[in-house]
N, CA and C atoms as an extended XYZ file, in Angstrom:
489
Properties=species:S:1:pos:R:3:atomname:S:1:resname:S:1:resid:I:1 pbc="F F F"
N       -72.208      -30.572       -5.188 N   UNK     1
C       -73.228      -29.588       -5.460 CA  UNK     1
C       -74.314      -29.675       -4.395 C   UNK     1
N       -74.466      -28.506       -4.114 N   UNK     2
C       -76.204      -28.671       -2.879 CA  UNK     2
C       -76.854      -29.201       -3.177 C   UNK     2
N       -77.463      -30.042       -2.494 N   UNK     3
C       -79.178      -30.854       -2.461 CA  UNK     3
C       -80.517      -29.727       -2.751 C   UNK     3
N       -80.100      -28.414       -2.878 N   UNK     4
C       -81.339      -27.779       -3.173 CA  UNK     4
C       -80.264      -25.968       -3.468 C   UNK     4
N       -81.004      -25.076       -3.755 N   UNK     5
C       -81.127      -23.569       -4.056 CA  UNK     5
C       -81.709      -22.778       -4.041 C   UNK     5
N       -81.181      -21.890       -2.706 N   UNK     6
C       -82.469      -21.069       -2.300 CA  UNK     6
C       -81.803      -19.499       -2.788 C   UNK     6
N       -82.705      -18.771       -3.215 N   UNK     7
C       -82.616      -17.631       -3.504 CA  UNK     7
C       -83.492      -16.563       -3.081 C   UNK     7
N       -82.729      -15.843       -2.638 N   UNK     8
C       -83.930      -14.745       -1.806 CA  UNK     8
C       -83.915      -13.124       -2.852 C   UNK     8
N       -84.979      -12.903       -3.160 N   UNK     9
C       -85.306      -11.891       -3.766 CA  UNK     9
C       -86.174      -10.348       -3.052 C   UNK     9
N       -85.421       -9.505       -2.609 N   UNK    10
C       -86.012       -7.799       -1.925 CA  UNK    10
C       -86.351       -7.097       -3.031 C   UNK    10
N       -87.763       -6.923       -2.797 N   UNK    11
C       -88.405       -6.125       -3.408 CA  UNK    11
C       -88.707       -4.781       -2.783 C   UNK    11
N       -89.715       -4.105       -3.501 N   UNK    12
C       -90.331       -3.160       -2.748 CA  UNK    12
C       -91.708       -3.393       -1.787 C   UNK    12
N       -92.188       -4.478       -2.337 N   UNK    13
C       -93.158       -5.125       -2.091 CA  UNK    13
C       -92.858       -6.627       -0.445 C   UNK    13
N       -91.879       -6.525       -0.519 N   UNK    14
C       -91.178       -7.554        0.250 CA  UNK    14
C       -90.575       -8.138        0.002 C   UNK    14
N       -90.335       -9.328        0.770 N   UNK    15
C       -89.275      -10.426        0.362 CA  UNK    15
C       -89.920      -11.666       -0.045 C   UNK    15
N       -89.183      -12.176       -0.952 N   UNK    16
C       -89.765      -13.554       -1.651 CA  UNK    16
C       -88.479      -14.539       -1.516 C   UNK    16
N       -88.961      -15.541       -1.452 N   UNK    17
C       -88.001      -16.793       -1.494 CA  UNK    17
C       -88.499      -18.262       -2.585 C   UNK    17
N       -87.291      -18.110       -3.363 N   UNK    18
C       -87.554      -19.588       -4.331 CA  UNK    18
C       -86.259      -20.303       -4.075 C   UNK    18
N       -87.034      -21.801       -4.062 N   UNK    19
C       -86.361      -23.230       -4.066 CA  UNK    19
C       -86.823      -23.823       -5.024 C   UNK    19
N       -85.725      -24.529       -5.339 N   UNK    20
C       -85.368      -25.348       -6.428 CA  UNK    20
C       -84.597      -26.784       -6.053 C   UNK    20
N       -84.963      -27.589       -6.853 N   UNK    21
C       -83.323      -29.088       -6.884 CA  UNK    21
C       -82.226      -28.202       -7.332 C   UNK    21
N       -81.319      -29.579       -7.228 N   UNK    22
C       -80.016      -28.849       -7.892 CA  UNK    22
C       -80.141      -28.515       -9.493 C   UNK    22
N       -81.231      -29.305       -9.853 N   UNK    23
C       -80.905      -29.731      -11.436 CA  UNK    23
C       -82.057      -28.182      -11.709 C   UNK    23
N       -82.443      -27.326      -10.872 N   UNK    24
C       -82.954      -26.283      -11.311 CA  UNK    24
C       -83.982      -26.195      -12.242 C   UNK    24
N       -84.903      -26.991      -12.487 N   UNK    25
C       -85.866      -27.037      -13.393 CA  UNK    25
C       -86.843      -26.250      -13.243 C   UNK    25
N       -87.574      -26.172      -11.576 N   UNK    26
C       -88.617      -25.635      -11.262 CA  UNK    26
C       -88.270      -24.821      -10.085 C   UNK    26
N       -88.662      -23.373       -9.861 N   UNK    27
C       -88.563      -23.137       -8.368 CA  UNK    27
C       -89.865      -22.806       -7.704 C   UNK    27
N       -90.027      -22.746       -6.527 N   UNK    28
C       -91.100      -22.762       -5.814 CA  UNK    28
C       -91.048      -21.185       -5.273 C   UNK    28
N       -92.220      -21.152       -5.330 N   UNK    29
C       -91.480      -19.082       -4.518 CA  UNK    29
C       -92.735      -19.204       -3.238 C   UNK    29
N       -91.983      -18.678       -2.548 N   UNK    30
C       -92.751      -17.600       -1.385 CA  UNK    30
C       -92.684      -16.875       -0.394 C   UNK    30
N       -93.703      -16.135       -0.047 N   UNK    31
C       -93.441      -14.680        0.010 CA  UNK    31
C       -94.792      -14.155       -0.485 C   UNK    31
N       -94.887      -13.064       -0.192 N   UNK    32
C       -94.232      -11.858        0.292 CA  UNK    32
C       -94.279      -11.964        1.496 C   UNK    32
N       -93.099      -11.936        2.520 N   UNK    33
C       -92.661      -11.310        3.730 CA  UNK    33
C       -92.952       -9.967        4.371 C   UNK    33
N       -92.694       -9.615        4.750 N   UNK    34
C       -92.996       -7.818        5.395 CA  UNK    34
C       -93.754       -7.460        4.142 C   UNK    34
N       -94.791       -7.930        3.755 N   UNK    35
C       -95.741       -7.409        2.979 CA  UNK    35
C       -95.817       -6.073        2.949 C   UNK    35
N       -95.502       -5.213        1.528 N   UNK    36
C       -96.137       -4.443        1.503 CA  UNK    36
C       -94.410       -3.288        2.028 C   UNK    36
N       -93.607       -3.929        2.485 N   UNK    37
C       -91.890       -2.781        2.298 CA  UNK    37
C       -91.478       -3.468        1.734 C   UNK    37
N       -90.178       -2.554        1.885 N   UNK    38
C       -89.223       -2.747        0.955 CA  UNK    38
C       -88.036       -3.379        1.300 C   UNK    38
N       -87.388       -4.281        0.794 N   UNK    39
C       -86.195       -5.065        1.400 CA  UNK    39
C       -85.301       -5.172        0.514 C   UNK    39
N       -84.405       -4.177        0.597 N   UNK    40
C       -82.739       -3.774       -0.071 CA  UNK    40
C       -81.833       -4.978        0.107 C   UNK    40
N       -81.540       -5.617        1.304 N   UNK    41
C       -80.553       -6.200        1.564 CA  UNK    41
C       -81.282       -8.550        2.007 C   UNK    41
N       -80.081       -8.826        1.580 N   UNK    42
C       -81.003      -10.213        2.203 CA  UNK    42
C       -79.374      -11.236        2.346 C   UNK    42
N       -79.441      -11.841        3.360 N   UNK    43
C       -78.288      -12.688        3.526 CA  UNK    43
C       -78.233      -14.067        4.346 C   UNK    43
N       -78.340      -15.047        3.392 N   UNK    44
C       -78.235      -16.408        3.549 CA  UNK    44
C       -76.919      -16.929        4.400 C   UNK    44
N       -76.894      -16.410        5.613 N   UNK    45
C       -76.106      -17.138        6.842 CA  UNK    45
C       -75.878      -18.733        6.834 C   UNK    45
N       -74.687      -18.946        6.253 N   UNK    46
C       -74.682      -20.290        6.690 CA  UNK    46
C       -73.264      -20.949        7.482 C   UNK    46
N       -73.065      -20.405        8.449 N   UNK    47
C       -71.893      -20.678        9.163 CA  UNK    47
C       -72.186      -20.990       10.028 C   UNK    47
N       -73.124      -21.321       10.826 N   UNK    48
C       -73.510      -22.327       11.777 CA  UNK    48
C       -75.350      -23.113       11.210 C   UNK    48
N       -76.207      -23.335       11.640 N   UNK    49
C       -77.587      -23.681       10.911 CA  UNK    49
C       -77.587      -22.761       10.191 C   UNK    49
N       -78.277      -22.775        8.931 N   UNK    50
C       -78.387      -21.498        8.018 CA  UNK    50
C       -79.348      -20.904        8.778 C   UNK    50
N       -79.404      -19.551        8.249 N   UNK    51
C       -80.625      -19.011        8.457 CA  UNK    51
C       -80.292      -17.568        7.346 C   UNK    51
N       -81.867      -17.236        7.470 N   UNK    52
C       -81.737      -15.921        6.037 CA  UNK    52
C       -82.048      -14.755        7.035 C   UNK    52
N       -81.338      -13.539        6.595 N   UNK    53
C       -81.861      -12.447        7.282 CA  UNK    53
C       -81.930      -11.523        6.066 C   UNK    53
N       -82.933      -10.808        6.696 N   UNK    54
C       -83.532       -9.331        5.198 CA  UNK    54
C       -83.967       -7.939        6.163 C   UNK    54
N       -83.228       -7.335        5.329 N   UNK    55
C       -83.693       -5.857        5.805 CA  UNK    55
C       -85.233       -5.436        5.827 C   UNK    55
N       -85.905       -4.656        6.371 N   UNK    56
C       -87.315       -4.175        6.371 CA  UNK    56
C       -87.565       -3.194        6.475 C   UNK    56
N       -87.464       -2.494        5.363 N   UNK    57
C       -87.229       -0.952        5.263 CA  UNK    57
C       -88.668       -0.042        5.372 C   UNK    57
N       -89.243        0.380        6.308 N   UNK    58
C       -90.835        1.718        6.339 CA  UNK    58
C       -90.163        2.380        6.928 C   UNK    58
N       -90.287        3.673        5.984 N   UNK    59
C       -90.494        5.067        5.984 CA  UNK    59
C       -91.074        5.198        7.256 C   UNK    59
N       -92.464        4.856        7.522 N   UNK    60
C       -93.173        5.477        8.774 CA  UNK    60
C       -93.076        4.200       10.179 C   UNK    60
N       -92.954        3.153        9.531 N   UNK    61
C       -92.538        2.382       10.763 CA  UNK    61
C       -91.350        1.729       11.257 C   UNK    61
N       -90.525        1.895       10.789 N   UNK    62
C       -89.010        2.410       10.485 CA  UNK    62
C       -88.554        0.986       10.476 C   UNK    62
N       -87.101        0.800       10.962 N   UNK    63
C       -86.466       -0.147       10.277 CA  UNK    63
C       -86.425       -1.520       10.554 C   UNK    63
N       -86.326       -2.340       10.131 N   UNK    64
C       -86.189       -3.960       11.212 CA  UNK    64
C       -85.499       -4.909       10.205 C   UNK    64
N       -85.060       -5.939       10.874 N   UNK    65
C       -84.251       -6.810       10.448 CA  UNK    65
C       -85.022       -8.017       10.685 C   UNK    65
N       -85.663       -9.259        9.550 N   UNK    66
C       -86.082      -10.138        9.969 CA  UNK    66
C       -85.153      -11.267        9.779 C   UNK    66
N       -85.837      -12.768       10.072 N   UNK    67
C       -84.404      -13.676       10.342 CA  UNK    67
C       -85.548      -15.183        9.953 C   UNK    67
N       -84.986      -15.928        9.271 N   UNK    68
C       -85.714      -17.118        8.977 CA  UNK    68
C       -84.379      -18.159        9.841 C   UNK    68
N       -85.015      -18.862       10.252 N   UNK    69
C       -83.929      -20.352       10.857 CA  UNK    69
C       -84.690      -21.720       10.161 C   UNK    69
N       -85.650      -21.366        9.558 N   UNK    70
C       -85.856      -22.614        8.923 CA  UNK    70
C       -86.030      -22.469        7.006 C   UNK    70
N       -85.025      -21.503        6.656 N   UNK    71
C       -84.802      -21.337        4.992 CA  UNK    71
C       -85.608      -20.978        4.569 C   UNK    71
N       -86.802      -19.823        4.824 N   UNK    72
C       -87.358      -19.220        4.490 CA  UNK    72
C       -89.104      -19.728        4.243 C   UNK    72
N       -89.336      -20.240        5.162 N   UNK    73
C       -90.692      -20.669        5.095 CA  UNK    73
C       -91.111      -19.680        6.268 C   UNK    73
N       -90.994      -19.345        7.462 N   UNK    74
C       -90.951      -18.295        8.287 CA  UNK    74
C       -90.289      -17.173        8.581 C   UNK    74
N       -90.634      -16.121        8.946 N   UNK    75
C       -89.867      -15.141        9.470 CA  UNK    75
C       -90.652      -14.680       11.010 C   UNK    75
N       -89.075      -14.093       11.898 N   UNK    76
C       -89.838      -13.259       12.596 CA  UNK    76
C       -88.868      -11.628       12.816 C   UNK    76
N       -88.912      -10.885       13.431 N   UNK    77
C       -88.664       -9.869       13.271 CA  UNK    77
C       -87.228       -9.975       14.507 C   UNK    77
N       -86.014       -9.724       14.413 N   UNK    78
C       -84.879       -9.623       15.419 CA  UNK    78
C       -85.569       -8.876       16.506 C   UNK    78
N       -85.027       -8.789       17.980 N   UNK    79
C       -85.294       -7.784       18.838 CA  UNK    79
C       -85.092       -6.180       18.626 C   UNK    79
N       -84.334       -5.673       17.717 N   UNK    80
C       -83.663       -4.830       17.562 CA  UNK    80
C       -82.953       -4.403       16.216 C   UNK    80
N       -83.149       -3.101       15.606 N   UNK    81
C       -82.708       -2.801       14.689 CA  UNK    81
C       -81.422       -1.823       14.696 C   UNK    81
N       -80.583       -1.330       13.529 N   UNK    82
C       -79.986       -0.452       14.019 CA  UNK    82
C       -80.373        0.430       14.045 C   UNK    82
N       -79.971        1.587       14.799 N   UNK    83
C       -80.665        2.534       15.176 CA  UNK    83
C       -79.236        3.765       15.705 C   UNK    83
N       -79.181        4.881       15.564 N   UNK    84
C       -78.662        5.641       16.061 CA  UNK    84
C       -78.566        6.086       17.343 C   UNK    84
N       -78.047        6.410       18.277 N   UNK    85
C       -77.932        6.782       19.712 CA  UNK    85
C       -78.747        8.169       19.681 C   UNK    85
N       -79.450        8.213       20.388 N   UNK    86
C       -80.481        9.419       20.550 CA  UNK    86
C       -80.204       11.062       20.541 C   UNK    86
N       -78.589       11.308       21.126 N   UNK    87
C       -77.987       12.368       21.025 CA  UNK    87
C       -77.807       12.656       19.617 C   UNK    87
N       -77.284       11.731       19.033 N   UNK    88
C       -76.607       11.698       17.647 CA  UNK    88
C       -76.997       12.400       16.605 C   UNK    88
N       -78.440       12.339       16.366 N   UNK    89
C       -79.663       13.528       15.453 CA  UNK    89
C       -79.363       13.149       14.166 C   UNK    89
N       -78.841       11.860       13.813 N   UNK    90
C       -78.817       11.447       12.752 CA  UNK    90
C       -80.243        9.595       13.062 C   UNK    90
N       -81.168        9.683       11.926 N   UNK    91
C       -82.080        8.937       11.505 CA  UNK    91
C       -81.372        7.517       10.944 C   UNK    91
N       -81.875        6.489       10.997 N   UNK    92
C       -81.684        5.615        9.993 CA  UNK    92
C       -82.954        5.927        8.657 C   UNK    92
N       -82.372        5.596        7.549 N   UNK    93
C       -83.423        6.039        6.376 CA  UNK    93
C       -83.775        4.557        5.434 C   UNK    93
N       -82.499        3.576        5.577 N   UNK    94
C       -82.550        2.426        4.808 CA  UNK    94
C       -81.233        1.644        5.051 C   UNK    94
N       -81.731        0.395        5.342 N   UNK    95
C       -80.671       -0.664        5.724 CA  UNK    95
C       -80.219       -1.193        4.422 C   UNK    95
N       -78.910       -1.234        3.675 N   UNK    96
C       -78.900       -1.132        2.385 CA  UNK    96
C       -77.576       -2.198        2.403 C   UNK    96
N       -77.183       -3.005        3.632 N   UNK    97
C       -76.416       -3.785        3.232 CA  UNK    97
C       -76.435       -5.136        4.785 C   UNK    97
N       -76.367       -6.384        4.597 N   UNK    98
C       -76.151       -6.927        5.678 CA  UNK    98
C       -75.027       -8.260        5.518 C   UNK    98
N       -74.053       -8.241        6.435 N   UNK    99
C       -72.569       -9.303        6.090 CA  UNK    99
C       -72.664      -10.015        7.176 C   UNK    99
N       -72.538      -11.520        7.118 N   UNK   100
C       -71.749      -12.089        8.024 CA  UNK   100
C       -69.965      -11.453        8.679 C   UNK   100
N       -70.530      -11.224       10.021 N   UNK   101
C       -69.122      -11.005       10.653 CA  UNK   101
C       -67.938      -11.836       10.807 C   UNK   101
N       -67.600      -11.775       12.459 N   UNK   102
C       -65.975      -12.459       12.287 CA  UNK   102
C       -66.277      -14.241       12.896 C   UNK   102
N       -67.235      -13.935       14.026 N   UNK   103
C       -67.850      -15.058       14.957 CA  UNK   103
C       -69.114      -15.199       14.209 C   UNK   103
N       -69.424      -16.592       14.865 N   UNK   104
C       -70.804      -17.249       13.893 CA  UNK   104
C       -72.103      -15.830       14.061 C   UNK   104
N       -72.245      -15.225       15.338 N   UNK   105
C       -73.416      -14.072       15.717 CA  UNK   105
C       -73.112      -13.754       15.022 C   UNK   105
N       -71.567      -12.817       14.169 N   UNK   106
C       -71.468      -11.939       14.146 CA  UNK   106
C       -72.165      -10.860       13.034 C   UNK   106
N       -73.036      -10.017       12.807 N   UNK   107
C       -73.452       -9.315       12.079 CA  UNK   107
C       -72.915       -8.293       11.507 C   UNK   107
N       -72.782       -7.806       10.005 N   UNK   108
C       -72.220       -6.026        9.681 CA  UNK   108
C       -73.813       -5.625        8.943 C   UNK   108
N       -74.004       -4.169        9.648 N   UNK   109
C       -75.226       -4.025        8.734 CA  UNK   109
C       -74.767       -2.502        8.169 C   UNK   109
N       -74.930       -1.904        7.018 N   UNK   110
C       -74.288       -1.035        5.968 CA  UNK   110
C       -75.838        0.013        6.336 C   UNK   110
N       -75.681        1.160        6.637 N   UNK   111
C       -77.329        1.704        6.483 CA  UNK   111
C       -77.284        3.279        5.563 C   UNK   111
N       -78.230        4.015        5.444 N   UNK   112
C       -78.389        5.144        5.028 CA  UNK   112
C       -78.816        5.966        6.153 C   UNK   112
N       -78.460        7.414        6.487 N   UNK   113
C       -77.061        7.795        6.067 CA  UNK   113
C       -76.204        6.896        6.274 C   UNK   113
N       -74.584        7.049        5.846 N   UNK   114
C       -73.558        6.181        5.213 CA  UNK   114
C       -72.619        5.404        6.997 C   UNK   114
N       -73.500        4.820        7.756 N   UNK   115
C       -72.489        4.558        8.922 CA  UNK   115
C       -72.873        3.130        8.694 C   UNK   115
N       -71.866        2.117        9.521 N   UNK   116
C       -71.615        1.159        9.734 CA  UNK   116
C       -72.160        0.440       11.344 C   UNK   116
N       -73.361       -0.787       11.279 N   UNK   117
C       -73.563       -1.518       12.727 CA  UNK   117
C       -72.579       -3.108       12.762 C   UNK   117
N       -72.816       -3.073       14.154 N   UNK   118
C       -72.331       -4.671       14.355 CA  UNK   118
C       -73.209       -5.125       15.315 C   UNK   118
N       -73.747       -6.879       15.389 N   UNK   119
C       -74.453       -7.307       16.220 CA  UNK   119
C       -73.612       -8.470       16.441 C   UNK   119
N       -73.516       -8.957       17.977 N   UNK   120
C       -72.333       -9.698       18.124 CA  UNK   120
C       -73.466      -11.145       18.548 C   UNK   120
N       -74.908      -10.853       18.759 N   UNK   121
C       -75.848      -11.709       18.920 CA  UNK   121
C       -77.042      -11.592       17.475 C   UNK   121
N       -76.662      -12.289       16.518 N   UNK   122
C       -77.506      -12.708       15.506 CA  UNK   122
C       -78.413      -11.922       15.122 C   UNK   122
N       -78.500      -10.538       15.690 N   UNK   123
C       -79.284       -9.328       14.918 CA  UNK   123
C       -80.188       -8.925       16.062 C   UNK   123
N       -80.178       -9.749       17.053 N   UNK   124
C       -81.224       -8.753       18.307 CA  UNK   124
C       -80.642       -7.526       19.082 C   UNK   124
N       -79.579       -7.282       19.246 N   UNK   125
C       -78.842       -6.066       19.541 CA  UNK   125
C       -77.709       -5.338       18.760 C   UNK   125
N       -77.554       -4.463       18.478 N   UNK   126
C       -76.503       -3.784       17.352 CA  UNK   126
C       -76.407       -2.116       17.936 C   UNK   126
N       -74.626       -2.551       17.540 N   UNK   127
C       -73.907       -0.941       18.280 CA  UNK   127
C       -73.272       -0.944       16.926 C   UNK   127
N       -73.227        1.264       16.699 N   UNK   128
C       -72.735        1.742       15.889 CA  UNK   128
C       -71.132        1.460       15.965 C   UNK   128
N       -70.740        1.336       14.621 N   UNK   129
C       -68.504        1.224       14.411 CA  UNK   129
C       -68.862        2.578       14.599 C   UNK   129
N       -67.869        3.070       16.024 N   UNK   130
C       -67.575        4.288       15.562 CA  UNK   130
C       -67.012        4.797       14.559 C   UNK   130
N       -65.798        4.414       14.345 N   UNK   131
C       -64.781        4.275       13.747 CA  UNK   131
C       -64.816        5.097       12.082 C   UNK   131
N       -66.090        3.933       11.418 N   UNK   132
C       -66.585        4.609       10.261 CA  UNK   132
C       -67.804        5.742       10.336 C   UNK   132
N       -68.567        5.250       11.142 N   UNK   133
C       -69.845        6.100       11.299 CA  UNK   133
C       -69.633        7.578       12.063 C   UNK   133
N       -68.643        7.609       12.797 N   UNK   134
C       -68.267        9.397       13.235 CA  UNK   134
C       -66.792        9.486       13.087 C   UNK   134
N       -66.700        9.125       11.694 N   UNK   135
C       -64.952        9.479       11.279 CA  UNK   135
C       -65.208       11.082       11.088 C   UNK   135
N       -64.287       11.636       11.130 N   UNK   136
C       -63.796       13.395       11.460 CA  UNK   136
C       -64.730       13.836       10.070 C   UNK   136
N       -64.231       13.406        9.052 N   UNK   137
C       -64.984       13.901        7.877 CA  UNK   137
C       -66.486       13.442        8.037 C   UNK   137
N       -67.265       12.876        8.262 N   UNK   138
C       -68.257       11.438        7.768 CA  UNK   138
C       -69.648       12.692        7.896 C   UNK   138
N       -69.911       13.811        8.456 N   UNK   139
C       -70.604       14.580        8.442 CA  UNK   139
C       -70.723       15.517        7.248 C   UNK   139
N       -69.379       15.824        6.812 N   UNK   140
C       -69.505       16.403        5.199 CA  UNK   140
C       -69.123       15.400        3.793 C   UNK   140
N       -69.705       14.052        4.201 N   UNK   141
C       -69.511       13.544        2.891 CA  UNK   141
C       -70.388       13.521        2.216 C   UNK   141
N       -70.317       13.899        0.773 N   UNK   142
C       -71.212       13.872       -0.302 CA  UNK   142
C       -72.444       12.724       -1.003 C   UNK   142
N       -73.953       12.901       -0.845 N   UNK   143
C       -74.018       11.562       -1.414 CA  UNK   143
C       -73.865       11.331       -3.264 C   UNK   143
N       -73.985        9.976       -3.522 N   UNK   144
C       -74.101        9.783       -4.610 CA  UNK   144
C       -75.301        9.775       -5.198 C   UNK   144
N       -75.586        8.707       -6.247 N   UNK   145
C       -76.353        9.102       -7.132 CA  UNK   145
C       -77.738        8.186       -6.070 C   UNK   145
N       -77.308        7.309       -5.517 N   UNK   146
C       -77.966        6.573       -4.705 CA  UNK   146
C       -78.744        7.076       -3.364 C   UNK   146
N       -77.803        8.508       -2.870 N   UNK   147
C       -77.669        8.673       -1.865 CA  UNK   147
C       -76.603        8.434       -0.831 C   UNK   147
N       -76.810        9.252        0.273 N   UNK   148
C       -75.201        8.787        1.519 CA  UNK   148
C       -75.536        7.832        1.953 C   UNK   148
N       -75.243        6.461        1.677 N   UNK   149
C       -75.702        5.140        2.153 CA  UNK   149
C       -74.092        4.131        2.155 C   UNK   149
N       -74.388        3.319        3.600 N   UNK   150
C       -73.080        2.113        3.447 CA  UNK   150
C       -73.806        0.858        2.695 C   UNK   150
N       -73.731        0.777        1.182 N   UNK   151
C       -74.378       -0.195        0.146 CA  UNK   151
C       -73.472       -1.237        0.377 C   UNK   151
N       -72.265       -1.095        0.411 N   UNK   152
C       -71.319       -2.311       -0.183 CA  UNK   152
C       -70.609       -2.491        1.465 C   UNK   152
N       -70.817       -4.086        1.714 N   UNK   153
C       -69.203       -4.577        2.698 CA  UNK   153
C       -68.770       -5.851        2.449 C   UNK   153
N       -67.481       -5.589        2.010 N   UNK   154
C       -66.509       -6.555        1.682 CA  UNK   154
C       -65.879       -7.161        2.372 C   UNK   154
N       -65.896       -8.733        2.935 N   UNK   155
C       -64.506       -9.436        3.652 CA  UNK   155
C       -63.689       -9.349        2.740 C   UNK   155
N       -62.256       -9.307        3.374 N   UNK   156
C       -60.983       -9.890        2.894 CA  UNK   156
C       -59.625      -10.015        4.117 C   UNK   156
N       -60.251      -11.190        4.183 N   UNK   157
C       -59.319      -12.017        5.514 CA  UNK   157
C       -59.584      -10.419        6.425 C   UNK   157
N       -58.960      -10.014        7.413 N   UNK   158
C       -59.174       -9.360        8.073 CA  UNK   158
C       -59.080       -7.733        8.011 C   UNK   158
N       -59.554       -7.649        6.297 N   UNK   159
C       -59.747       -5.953        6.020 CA  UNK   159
C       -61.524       -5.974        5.761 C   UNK   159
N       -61.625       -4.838        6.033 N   UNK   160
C       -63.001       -4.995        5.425 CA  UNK   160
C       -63.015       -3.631        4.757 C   UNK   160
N       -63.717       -3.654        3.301 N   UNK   161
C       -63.704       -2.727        2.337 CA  UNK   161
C       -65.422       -2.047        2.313 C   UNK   161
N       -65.457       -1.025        2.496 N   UNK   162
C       -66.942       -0.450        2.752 CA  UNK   162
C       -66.828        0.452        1.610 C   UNK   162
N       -68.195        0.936        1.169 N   UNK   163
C       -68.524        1.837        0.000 CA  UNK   163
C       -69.677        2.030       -0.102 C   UNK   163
């Protein structure tokens, strides 16, 4: 069993982080992070040093990805968010999912509208999957109740299941 338990909690308000022992009696919280947005997504990297990364979702100051390397007592902001290619005329609106990739960098980030990023360096640079993000249909798909957003990404050995 771990020597400790960290849990990261996205709010609208920001991100919070509580630790605990194993034996879970008490946790310690803190936070708020990006004070004051909203953070959909949060993912406790631990395939090489851990580190936590959380989405940072403003409306007016748009999107960012922050990154703790020391378990959530700091953050700072990645170089780079995803972002659409400038021709493209599609916005990012909300980063609504983030996965460990295939290599230790490797990043999947899920956004609104519904396309798919990868960062092959730990979240400071990220290129659109074509693949999913300008599939033939992907311009007339419907949103849900949520909205057209990539919420969900699934490993499984070498499929990956998006939704």
């Amino acid at each position: 069993m771990a020597e400790r338990v960290i849990l990261c909690i996205g709010t609208r308000k920001g991100l919070f982080v509580a630790e605990t022992t194993k034996k879970r009696q008490r946790f310690d919280l803190r936070g708020p992070f990006g004070p004051g947005v909203a953070v959909y997504s949060t993912l406790i990297d631990t395939r090489r040093k851990p580190r936590i990364y959380a989405s940072s979702c403003n409306a007016f100051f748009g999107m960012k990805v922050l990154i703790s390397s020391d378990l959530g007592h700091k953050f700072k902001e990645t170089k780079s968010a995803p972002a659409f290619p400038e021709p493209d005329g599609r916005a990012v609106a909300n980063i609504w999912a983030l996965e460990p990739g295939d290599d230790k960098k490797d990043l999947l980030c899920g956004v609104e509208p519904a396309s798919l990023f990868r960062s092959s360096d730990g979240g400071d640079s990220w290129e659109m999957v074509e693949g999913i993000s300008n599939h033939a249909h992907a311009r007339d798909w419907q949103p849900g109740a949520g909205g057209l957003c990539m919420h969900t990404i699934i490993r499984d050995g070498k499929r990956i299941h998006l939704g």
